[in-house]
C-alpha positions in Angstrom: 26.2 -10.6 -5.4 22.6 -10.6 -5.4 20.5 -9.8 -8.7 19.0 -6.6 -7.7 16.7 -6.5 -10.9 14.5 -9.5 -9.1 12.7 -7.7 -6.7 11.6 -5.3 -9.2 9.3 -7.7 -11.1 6.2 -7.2 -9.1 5.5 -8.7 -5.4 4.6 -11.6 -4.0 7.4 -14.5 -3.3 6.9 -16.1 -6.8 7.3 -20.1 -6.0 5.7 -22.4 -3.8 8.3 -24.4 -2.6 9.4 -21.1 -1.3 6.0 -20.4 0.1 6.5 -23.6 1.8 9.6 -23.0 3.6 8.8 -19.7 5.1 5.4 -20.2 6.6 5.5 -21.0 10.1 5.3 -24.7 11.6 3.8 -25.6 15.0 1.1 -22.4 14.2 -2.1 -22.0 15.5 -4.7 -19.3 15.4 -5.1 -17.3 18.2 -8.6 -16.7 17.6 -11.6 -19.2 16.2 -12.6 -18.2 12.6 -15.9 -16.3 13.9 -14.4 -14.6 16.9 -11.8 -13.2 14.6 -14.7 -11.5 12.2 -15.5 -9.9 15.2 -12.3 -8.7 16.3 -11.5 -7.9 12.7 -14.5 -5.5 12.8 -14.1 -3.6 15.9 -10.6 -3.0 14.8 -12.3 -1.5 11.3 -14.2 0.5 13.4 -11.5 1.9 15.7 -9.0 2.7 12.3 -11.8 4.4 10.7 -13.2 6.5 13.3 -9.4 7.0 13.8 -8.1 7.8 10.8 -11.3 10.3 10.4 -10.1 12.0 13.6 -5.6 12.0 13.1 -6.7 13.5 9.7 -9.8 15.3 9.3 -11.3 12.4 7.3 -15.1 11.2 5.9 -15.8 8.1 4.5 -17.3 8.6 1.0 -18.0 5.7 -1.8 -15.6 4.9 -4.0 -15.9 2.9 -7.4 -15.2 -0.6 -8.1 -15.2 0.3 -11.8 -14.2 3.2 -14.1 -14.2 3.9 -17.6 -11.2 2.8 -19.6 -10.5 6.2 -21.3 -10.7 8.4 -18.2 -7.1 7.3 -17.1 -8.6 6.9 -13.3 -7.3 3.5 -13.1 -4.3 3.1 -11.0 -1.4 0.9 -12.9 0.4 0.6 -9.4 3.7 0.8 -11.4 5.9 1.9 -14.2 6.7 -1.2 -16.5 3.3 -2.4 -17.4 3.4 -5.8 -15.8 0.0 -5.5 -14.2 -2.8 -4.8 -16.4 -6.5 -4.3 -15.1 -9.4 -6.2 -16.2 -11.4 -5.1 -19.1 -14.8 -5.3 -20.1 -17.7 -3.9 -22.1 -20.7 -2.6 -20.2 -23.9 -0.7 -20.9 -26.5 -3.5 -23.0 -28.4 -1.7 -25.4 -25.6 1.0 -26.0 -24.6 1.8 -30.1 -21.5 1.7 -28.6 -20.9 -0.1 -25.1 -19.1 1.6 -22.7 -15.0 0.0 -22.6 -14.5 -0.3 -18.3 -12.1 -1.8 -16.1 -12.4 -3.1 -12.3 -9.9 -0.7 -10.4 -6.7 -1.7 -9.1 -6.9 1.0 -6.6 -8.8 4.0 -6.3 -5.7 6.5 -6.5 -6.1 8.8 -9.0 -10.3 8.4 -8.5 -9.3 9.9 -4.8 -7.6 13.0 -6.0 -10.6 14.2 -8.7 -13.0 13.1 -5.9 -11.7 16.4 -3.0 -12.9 18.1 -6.1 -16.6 16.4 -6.5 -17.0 16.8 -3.0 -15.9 19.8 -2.4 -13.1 19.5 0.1 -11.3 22.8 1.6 -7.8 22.4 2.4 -7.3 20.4 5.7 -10.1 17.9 5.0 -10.2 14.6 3.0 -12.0 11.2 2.2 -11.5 7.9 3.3 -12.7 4.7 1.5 -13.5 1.4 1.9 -11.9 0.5 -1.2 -12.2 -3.2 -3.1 -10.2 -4.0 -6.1 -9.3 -6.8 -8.2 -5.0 -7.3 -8.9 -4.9 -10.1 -11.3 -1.5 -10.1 -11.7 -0.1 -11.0 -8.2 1.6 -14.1 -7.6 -1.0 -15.9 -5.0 1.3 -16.5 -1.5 0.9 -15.8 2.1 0.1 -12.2 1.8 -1.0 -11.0 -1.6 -4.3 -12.2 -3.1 -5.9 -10.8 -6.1 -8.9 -9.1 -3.9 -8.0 -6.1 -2.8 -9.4 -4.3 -0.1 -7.8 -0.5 0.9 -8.5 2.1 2.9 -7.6 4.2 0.3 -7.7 7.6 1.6 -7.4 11.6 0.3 -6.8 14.7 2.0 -6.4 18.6 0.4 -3.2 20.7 1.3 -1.3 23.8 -0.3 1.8 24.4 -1.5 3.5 24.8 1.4 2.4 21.1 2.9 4.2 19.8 0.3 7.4 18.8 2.5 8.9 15.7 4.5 8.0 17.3 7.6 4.2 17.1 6.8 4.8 13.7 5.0 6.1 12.3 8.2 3.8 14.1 10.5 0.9 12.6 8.6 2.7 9.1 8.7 3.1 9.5 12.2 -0.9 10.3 13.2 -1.4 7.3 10.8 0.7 4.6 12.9 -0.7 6.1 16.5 -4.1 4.7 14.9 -3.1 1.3 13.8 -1.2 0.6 17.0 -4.3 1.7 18.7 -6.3 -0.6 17.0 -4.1 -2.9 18.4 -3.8 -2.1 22.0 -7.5 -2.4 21.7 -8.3 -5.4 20.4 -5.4 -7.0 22.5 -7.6 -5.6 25.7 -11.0 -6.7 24.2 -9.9 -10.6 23.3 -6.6 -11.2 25.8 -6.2 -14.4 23.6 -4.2 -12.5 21.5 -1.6 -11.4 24.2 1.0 -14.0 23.7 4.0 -14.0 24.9 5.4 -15.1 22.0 4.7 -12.1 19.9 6.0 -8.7 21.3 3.9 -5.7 22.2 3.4 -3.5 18.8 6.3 -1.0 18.5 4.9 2.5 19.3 7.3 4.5 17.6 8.4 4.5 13.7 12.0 4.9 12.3 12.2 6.8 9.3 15.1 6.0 6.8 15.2 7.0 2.7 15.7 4.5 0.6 19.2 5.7 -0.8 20.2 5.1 3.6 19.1 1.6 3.6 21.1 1.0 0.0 23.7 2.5 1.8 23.8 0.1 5.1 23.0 -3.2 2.4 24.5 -2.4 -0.9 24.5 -5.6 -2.1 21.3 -7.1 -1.5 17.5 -6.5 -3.6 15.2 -4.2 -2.2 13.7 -6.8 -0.1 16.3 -8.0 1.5 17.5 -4.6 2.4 14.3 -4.3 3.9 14.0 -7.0 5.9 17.8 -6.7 7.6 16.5 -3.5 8.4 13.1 -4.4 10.0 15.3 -6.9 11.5 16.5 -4.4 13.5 14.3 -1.6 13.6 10.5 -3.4 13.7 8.4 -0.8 12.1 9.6 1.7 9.8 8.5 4.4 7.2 11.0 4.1 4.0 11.1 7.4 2.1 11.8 7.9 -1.6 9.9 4.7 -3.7 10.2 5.3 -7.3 13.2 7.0 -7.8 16.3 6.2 -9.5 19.0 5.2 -6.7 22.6 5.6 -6.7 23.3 1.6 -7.8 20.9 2.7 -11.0 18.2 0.9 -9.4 14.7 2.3 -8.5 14.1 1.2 -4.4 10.7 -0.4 -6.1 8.8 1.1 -9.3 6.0 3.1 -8.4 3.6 4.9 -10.7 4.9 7.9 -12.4 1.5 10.0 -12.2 0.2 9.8 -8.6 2.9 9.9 -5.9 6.0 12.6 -5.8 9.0 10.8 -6.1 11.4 12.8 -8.1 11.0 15.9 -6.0 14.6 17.0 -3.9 14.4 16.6 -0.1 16.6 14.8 2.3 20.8 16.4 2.0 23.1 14.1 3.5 27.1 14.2 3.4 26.5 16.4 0.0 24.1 14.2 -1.6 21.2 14.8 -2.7 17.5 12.7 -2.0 14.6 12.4 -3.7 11.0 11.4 -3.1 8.0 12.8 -1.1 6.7 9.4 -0.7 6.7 6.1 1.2 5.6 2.9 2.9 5.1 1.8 6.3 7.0 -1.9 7.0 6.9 -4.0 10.1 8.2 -7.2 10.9 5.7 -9.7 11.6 6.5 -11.8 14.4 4.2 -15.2 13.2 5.6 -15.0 10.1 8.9 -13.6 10.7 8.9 -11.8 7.4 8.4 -8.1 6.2 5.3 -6.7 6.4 4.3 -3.7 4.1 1.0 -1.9 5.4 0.9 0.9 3.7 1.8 2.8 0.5 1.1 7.0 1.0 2.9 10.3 -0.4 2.3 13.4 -1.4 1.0 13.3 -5.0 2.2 15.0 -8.0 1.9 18.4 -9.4 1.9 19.6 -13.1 5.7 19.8 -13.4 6.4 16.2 -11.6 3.7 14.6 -13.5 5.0 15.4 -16.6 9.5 15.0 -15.8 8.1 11.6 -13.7 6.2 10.5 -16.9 9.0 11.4 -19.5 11.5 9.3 -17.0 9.0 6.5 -17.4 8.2 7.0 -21.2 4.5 7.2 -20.7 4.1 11.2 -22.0 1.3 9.6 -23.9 -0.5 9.7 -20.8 -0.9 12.8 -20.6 -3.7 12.7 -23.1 -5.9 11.5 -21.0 -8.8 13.6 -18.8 -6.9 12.5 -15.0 -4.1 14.2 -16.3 -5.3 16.9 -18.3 -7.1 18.0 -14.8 -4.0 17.8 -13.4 -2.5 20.0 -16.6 -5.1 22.8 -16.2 -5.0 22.8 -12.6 -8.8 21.7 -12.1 -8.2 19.3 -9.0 -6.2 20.5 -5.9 -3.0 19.4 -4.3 -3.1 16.7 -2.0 -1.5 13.5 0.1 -3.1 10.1 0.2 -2.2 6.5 0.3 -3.7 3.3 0.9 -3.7 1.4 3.9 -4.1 -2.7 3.3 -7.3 -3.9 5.6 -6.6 -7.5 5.4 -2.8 -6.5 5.2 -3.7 -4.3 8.7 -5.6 -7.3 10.3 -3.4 -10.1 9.8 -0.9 -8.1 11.8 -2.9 -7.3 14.6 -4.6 -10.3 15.0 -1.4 -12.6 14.4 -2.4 -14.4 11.6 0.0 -16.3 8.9 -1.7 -15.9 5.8 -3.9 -13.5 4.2 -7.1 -15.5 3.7 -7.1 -16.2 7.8 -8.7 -12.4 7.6 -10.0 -12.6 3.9 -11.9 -14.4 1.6 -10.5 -14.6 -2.1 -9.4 -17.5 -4.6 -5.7 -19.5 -3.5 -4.2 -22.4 -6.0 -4.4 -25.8 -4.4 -0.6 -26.1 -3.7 -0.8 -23.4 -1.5 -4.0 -24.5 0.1 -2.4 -27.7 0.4 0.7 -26.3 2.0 -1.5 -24.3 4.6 -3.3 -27.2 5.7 0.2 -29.5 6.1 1.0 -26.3 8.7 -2.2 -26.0 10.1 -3.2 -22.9 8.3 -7.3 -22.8 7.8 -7.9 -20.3 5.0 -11.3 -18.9 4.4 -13.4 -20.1 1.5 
């Protein structure tokens, strides 16, 4: 029996000797460092001109900082384990302003339809960049983060799985796009040993997939699945499952994961929330692209809080607009850029498509397999 409390510790695959043993051998880029910035770019292009299209979209700034006692920043889970960094700013000030580098622009997103004065049916993308301090360094997490971390207003009555999954949906027709794409414009990246990019996802909940594997972590159940099915959208993150186990934490105070939906064989599901997974083919691993949902209102905010013992939260200005109904409903999520390219240019590691800091054991174990990060 596996110990299903492991996976919940944070990502990332937590020692280097494992690091070692799952990146590929015999690899070699399909594309020359520069050629792949300009591959990488035209497939930025295409997903944001996309994604603008699919979803009614404009790309507005977003911060890289925010003030500590706004409660903008995103804590990306439930148990405190990842922190933000901290620092004064403002020289001169009696009293300098206490900020933070974001660790996404979630919550920002939601108070920003507001600023710019979105009707329902439009949104805001951004070119998000954020710093995660607390990631174990591997193949494909890095603490620079970069996000197309994206908004848009709906009503009430959006608030469903049906216009969860139709969003999803217009969201993968635009990354597998990209791909088609950039497959035509540099044909060095149509090997034959990697497999065209599926064109269809399979949506399952997470209390399904704990059914199929009930005995293996939440990553394992998710790669036997991906196994099988190559790209798929997995519904309910955050919720308490029905081995006592959340599928993953998740943040109690930006996506919906407590609310009922899915009713199968008398049983009840929860969550209106999800990522997109696909198995890589270079690295034969799991591949999460994307985080998204349908974000809280009032009364989930405040039960997904108390289940989370953070009520204290609710203190703050993010969630007092929230409270007082001063920012509207709306869906979101953040799609990973580097995440995004690696997969469609069929790289092994993260800083093939990125630039950030790596330990020298793993640098050391790219080079032995004839990975060349960038620096």
């Amino acid at each position: 029996m596996y110990d299903k409390k492991t996976d919940l510790a944070g990502p990332g695959i937590s020692t280097y000797e494992k690091v070692k043993e799952v990146l590929p051998d015999n690899y070699h880029a399909l594309l020359p460092p520069l050629k792949r910035m300009e591959a990488l770019y035209m497939v930025k292009d295409y997903i944001e001109k996309g994604m603008a299209e699919a979803l009614n979209l404009q790309m507005v700034q977003v911060p890289l900082i925010v003030s500590k006692d706004s409660g903008v920043n995103d804590y990306l889970d439930r148990d405190g384990s990842r922190t933000p960094i901290d620092f004064p700013a403002g020289l001169g000030l009696p009293k300098r302003i206490e900020a933070q580098v974001v660790q996404a622009a979630t919550k920002w997103k939601r108070m920003a339809l507001a600023q710019f004065e979105c009707e329902v049916g439009q949104g805001i993308n951004t070119d998000m960049r954020a710093v995660r301090k607390d990631y174990f360094l591997d193949h494909d997490h890095s603490s620079y983060v970069d996000q197309w971390d994206w908004e848009k207003r709906i009503t009430a009555e959006d608030r469903t799985l049906d216009y969860l999954k139709d969003t999803v949906q217009k969201i993968w027709k635009v990354i597998v796009g990209a791909g088609k794409m950039v497959k035509e414009k540099f044909p060095e990246l149509d090997d034959p040993r990697y497999p065209d990019f599926p064109e269809e996802l399979t949506f399952f909940h997470a209390e399904e997939i704990l059914e199929m594997y009930p005995d293996l972590p939440r990553k394992e159940r998710e790669t036997k699945l991906i196994m099988e099915y190559p790209a798929v959208f997995i519904i309910g993150i955050g919720s308490v499952l029905k081995d006592g186990y959340p599928h993953e934490m998740r943040a109690a105070d930006y996506d919906d994961w407590i609310t009922p939906t899915i009713k199968k064989n008398g049983e009840q599901m929860y969550g209106l929330n999800g990522d997109i997974l696909v198995w890589n083919p270079v690295t034969k691993r799991r591949h999460e692209l994307t985080s998204m949902g349908v974000r809280v209102t009032k009364e989930s905010m405040k039960a997904q809080l108390e289940i989370s013992d953070q009520m204290d939260f609710l203190e703050l200005p993010y969630h007092q607009a929230i409270l007082n109904d001063e920012i509207p409903l709306s869906i979101g999520g953040g799609i990973g850029q580097s995440r995004t390219y690696m997969y469609l240019l069929r790289c092994a590691h993260l800083g093939e498509v990125t630039i950030s800091i790596w330990p020298d054991q793993l640098k050391e174990i790219c080079k032995e397999k004839n990975i060349h990060v960038l620096e």
